[in-house]
N, C-alpha and C positions, 0 to 999 in steps of 0.2 A: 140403493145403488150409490156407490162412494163419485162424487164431484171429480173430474178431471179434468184441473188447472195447470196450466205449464208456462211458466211467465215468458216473453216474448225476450228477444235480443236481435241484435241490428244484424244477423243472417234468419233467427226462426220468427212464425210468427206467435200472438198470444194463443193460447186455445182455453177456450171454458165448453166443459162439456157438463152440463145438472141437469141431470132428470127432474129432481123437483122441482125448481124455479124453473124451467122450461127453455134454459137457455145452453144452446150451441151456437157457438160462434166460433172463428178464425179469423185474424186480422194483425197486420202489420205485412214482415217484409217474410220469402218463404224462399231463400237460398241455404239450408242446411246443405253438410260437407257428406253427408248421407239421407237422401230426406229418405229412405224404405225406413231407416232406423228410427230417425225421428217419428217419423208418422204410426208409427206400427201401433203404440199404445194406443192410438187415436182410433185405429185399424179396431185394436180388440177390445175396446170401451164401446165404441157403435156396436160390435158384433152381438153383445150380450144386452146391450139397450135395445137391439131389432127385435130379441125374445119378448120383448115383454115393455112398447113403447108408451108414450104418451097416447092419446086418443089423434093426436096432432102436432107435428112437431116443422118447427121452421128455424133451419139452416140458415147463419147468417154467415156470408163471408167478407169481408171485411180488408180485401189486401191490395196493397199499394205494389206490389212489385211478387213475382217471383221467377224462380229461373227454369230452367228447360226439366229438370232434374222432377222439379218440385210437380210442373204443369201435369206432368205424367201421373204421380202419385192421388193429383186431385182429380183428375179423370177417373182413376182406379176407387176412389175416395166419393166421386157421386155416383156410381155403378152400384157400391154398398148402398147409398143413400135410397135408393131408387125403391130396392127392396124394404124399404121400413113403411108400414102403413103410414097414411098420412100426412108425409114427407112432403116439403116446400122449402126452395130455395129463395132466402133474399142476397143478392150479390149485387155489392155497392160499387161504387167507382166513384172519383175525381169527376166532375164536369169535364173536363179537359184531353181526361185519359182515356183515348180510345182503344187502346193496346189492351186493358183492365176490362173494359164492357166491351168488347170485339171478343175477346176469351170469353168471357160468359157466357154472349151467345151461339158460340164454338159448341161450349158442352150444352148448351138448354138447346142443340141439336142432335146432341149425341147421345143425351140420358133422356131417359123418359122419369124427367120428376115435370112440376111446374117451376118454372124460377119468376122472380119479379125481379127487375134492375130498378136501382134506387141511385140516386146521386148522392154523397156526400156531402154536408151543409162543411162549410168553408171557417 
């Protein structure tokens, strides 16, 4: 399964999506001027990893901001997650930033994954 990389800019954020290295992640800022657009690939790269996952797989997300647009799609975006065996959420935040881990535990009440909240080292 081909690596889905999309490098980050000051509205989207990074994404790395590899089956073999075992790394999903999202991180930075998440105001796209369409995030359904944006995210879609994101959408059908998970779909076809949920066929046929890791043994284990841990969701990192990683984002300092995003806007109303975006919140929505990542809601939409741990609902697929939920369905992948395995599935674990780590979702970071600022020490500081309670707006970033207030959302968090927003959805690690609304999805049935596990999540772990981590601090960002400084």
């Amino acid at each position: 399964m081909d690596t889905l990389k999309i490098a980050g800019t000051d509205d989207t954020p990074t994404v790395t999506l590899n089956k073999a290295d075992a790394i999903f992640e999202l991180s930075g800022r998440s105001l796209p001027e369409d995030a359904l657009a944006f995210y879609d690939p994101i959408f059908q790269w998970l779909k076809v990893y949920g066929a046929a996952p890791n043994a284990s797989t841990t969701f990192t997300f990683k984002l300092d901001y995003f806007n109303t647009a975006s919140s929505k799609v990542i809601l939409d975006l741990l609902y697929l997650l939920k369905d992948i065996k395995g599935m674990r959420i780590l979702w970071y935040s600022e020490e500081d930033d309670e707006e970033i881990l207030d959302a968090g535990k927003e959805y690690a009440e609304q999805v049935d994954v596990p999540f772990e909240f981590k601090t960002l080292a400084r």
